[in-house]
N, C-alpha and C positions, 0 to 999 in steps of 0.2 A: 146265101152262103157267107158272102165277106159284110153282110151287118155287125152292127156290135152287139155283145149282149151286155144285157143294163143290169147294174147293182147297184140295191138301195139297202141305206140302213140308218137310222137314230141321226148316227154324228160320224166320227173317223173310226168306230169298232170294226166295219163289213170291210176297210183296207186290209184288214188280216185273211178275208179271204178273196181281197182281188188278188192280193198279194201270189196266195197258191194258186189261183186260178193264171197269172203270169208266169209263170214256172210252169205249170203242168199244160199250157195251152199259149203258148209264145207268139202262133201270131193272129188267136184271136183279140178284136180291140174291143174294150172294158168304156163303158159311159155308166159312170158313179154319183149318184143322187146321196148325201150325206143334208139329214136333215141338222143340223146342227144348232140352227135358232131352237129347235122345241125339246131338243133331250135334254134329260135321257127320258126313255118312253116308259120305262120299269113302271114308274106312278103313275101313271097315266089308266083314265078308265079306258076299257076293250075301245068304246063308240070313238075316241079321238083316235085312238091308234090306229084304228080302221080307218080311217076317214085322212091320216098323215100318209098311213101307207099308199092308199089309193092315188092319193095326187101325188105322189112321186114315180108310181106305175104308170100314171096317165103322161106324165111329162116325159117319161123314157119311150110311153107308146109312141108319142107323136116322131120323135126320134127316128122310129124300125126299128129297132130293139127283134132280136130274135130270137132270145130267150131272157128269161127275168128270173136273177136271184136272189132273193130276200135273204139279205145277208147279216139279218138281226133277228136274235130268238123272240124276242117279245111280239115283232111284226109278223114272225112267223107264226107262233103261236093263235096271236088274233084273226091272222088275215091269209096264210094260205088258202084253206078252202075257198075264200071267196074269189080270192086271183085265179085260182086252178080253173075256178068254175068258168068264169066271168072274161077271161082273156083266152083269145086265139092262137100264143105262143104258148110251149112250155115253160111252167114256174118253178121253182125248187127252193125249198127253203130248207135250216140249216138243222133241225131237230132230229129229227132222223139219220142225219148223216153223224151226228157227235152219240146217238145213242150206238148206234153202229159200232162207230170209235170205240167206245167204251167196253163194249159185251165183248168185244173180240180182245181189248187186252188185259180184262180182270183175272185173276183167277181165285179170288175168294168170295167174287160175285156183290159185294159190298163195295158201293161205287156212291160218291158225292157229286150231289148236281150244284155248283154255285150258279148263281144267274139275277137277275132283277127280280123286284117285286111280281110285277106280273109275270113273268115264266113261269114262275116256284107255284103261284095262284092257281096257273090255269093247269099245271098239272100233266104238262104236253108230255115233260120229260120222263113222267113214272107211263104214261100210257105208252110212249115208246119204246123203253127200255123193257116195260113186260110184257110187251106185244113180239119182242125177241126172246127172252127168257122170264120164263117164273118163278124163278129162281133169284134174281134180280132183288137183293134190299137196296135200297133208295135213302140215302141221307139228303134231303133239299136244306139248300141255305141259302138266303136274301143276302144280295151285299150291297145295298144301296147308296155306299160311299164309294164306289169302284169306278162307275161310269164317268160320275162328274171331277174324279180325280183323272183319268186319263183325259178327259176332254179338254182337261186343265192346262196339259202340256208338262202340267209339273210332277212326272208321275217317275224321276230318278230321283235316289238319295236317301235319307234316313226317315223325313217326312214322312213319305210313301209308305217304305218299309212298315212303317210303328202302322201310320192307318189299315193296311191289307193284314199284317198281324190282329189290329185290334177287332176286320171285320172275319178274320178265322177263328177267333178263339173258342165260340161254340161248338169245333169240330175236338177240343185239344181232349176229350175223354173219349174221343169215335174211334172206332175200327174202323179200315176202311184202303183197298190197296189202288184204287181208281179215286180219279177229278176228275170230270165232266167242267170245261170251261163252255156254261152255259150261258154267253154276249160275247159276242165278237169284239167286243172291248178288252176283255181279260186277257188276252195272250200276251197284251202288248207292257201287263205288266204280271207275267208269267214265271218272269225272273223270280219277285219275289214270294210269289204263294208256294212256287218249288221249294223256296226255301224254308218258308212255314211250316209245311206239310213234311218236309222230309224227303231225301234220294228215296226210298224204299216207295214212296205213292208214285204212279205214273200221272202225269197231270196231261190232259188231253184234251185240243183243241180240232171244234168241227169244220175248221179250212180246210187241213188236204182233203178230207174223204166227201165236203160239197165238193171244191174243184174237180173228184174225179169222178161224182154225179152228172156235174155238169158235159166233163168231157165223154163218159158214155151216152150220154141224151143225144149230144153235136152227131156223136159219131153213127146210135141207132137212125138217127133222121138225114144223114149224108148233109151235115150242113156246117162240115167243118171250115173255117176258112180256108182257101187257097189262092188268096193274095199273097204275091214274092215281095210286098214291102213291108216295114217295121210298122207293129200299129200302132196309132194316135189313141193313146188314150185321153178320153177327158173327164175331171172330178167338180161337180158342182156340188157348194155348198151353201145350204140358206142363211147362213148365221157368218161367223168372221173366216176369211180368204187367208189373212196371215196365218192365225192359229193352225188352222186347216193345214197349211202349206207347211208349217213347220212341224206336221206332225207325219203329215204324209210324207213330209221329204226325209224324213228318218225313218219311218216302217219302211217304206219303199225303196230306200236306198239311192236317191234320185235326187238331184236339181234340175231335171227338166220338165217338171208336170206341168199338163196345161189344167190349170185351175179357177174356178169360174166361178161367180156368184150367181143363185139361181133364185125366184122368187116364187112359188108356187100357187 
């Protein structure tokens, strides 16, 4: 019951949904795998994504980990089913929960998925989005300059702005009254695609609706935490501790993370 449940993702993108998963579940505690040496995973063929995700599933197994959420579309795309299959906790990944998002706030049914290479590839987000409605038209777009600008750290200012402009402008002749922010990276520079896109598009990210995946899962299996103290979270990253810290310590709102370098 008072284990932690473990989030993996790429780099710093899946802090956007420990983030709602802290809010909507306050004292269960979060152990964060942040592959950060190998992103972004977008280019990456299926066999390494599979084989990244996996060791950072195994390094949270050793942990107890009591449930595992894959808090990157690209991992989820590749490697849900094989985690579902293959591990003894419940998995959740985040595709499902953003196409969710999305059906429930369009109402011209014409909905843009932005995401990496691989997500747009493998096509997760049109099988989910039509597996709710068939209705559903699908604009996919590659933003391959997105991931490695936020992992950058330098993703305020006019810089940013002009790059996330110059990776929209394919949409500037679309109809289209829904965003699907398809990586858990985009939120965090969400500011600006809103303002690309325009007040009139809803732009929507799949962190609240996993965190409230998650917290139905806890609550059907009775295995919410009921520990009376604050939890310890901890965020391991394979790649650089500062960057990490100063990116999480501003999504998060925090200077007190315990933050760790992990080697897999």
């Amino acid at each position: 019951m008072n284990a932690p449940i473990g989030v993996i993702d790429s780099g710093v993108g899946g802090l956007t949904v420990a983030k709602q998963m802290m809010k909507l579940l306050p004292k269960e505690t979060i152990y964060y795998i942040g592959d950060t040496a190998r992103c972004p995973y977008g280019p990456r063929n299926r066999r390494e994504v599979l084989h990244f995700t996996w060791q950072m599933a195994k390094a949270l197994e050793k942990m107890n980990i009591k449930m595992l959420v894959v808090a990157c579309n690209t991992a989820t795309a590749v490697a849900l089913e094989s985690l579902q299959k293959h591990l003894s906790i419940p998995v959740v990944g985040v595709i499902n929960a953003g196409a969710r998002a999305a059906e429930k706030k369009t109402k011209s049914n014409e909905i843009v998925v932005l995401a990496t290479e691989g997500t747009i590839k493998s096509g997760a987000y049109e099988n989910a989005l039509l597996s709710l409605s068939t209705k559903a038209k699908i604009i996919p777009l590659a933003c391959p300059t997105f991931v490695p600008l936020v992992e950058s750290g330098e993703y305020e200012g006019q810089f940013a702005f002009d790059l996330v402009a110059k990776g929209l402008k394919p949409l500037a002749d679309k109809k289209f009254d829904t965003v699907i922010l398809g990586c858990t990276h985009y939120p965090i520079i969400q500011h600006h695609i809103e303002k690309v896109v325009g007040s009139q598009v809803a732009v929507l990210s799949s962190a609240e609706e996993t965190a409230k995946e998650v917290k139905d899962i806890l609550e059907y299996n009775r295995e919410l935490s009921t520990s009376k103290s604050n939890p310890h979270h901890v965020f391991f990253a394979t790649g650089s501790v500062p960057i990490f810290r100063m990116i999480a310590n501003n999504w998060l709102e925090s200077k007190e993370l315990d933050i760790r370098r992990i080697d897999l």
